[in-house]
Residue, then its C-alpha position, 0 to 999 in steps of 0.5 A: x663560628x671559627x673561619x679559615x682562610x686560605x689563599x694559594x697562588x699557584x702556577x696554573x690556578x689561583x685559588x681563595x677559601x672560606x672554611x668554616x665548621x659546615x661550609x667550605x667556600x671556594x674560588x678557583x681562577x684556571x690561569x691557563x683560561x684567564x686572558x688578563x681582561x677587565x670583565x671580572x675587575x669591573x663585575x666585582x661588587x666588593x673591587x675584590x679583583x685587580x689586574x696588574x701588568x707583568x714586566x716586559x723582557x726585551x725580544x719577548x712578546x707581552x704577558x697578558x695582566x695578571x689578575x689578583x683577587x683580595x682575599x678580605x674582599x671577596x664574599x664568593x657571591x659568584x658574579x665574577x664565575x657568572x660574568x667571566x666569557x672565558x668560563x675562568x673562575x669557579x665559585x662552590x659551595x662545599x664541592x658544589x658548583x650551585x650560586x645563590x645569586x642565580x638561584x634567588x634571581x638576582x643575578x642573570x646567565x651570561x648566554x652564549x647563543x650558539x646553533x649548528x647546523x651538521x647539514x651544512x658541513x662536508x663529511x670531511x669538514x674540520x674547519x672550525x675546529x682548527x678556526x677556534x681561537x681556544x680549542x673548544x670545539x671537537x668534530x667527530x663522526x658516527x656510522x650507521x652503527x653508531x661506531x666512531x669513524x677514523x677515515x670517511x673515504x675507506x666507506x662504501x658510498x652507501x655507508x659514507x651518506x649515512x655518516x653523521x656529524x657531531x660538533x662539540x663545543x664547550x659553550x661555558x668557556x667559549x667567549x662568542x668570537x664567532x671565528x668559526x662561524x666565518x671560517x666554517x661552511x656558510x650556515x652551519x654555525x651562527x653566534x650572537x655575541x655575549x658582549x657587543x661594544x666598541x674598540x678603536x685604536x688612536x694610531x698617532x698615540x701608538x709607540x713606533x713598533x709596539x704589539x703589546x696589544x696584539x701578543x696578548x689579544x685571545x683571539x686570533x684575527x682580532x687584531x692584526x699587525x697592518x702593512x703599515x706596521x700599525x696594528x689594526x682591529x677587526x670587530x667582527x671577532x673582537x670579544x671587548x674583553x678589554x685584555x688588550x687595554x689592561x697593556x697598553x702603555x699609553x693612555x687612550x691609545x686603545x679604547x674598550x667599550x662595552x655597550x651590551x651583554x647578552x643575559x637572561x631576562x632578570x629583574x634585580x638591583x645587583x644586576x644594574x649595578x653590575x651593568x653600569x661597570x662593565x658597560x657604562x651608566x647611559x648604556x644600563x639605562x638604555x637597557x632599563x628602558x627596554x625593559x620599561x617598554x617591554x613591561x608596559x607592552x605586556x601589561x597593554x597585551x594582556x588588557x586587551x586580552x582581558x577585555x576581549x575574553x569578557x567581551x566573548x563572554x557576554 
């Protein structure tokens, strides 16, 4: 069966086919979601993605890395479109966003745990929305009508109680950095971060004056510039999406580790290998063994379960 390949880099996409005489593979990475991080590159099975740092202008900030995808690597299998926290890459199937990885679990969902809770918000809050680091969060308001609402205050006081408040957040592209939760009302959004880690910067190895980590950080607060010129890490909005290792120019000056991903519950041989990249072989084993632990509780439970129901019985 005849195969085209096509592979187009453009300015705002970097895009990858398979075309063959019934199926037309495709990979669309957005480059205006893309941070530079190292999540896809260690997923990737075949080491189909790299990163590579982009040349520095003097009186210029940091480019974050640009990422590259081998054309002859890449089978499309969909775990970079999984993994990826910023929702960057899509993999589809003739026009169809349906991955085979998830569908024959042997794959897991990246979840994004996020609640809202409207109740706790001012009918005038917009907080989080202007807080979102990525603009992926829109405040609306609704009447008693169900008409949209341009000025709360133009509203009878009856009318202003039965304004109602919706909070969209685009939950596929949200990275979990959890900046609304803290600067929105107390309560009325709570993330669990996808990824948990580690990120610690060797201030005696940092260059006198570089930013390079913090111009390309994604996440506002993240990292910041100190009084004493040095910059510093706040880990409660650290995503350890690893864009601020792909530039640093000196080794072991800044350091990411991912210990955790926060997945849908699965069983597969691809996913442990996976786990061992993005985090690291003792933490996937930690993992392993609460998932042994678990099993073995579920089996005791229904035992007992078992013997009572018999004991009922009789």
């Amino acid at each position: 069966m005849p195969l085209k390949t096509v592979k187009i880099d453009a300015a705002g996409a970097l895009t990858l086919e398979w075309i063959l005489q019934v199926k037309n593979y495709k990979l669309t990475l957005d480059k205006n979601r893309c941070v530079g991080c190292q999540v896809c590159t260690a997923a990737c099975p075949k080491e189909a993605i790299k990163t590579q740092k982009q040349p520095k202008t003097q009186g210029e900030k940091t480019k974050k890395a640009k990422v590259d995808i081998d054309l002859a690597k890449c089978n499309f299998c969909g775990i970079c479109d999984v993994t990826c926290p910023y929702g960057a890459i899509k993999v589809t199937l003739n026009g169809a966003h349906d991955l085979s990885i998830l569908e024959k679990d042997s794959y897991p969902q990246l979840v994004r745990e996020i609640a809202v809770d409207t109740g706790k918000c001012g009918k005038e809050c917009v907080e989080c929305e202007s807080a979102c680091p990525l603009s992926l969060i829109k405040i609306s308001k609704v009447g008693f009508d169900g008409k949209p609402v341009q000025n709360v205050e133009a509203l009878s006081p009856n009318e202003e109680k039965r304004v109602q408040l919706k909070i969209d957040i685009q939950k596929d592209y949200c990275p979990t950095c959890r900046v609304c939760e803290f600067k929105c009302a107390p309560g009325a959004l709570k993330v669990k971060k996808a990824f948990e880690g580690i990120v610690s910067i060797n201030q005696a190895k940092c260059p006198e004056g570089c930013t390079d980590c913090l111009d390309v950080c994604p996440i506002k607060g993240a990292l910041a510039l100190g009084e004493d010129k040095k910059i510093h890490v706040n880990e409660l909005f650290c995503t350890y999406c690893g864009a601020c290792k792909n530039v640093c120019p000196v080794d072991e000056a800044l350091v990411v580790k991912r210990t955790k991903v926060l997945h849908t519950p699965i069983h597969s041989g691809t996913w442990n290998k996976a786990l061992e990249r993005i985090t690291s072989p003792a933490d996937a084993a930690k993992e392993l063994k609460a998932q042994a632990s678990q099993n073995r509780r579920k089996v005791v439970e229904k035992r007992f379960l078992s013997e009572a129901l018999k004991n009922e019985h009789y």
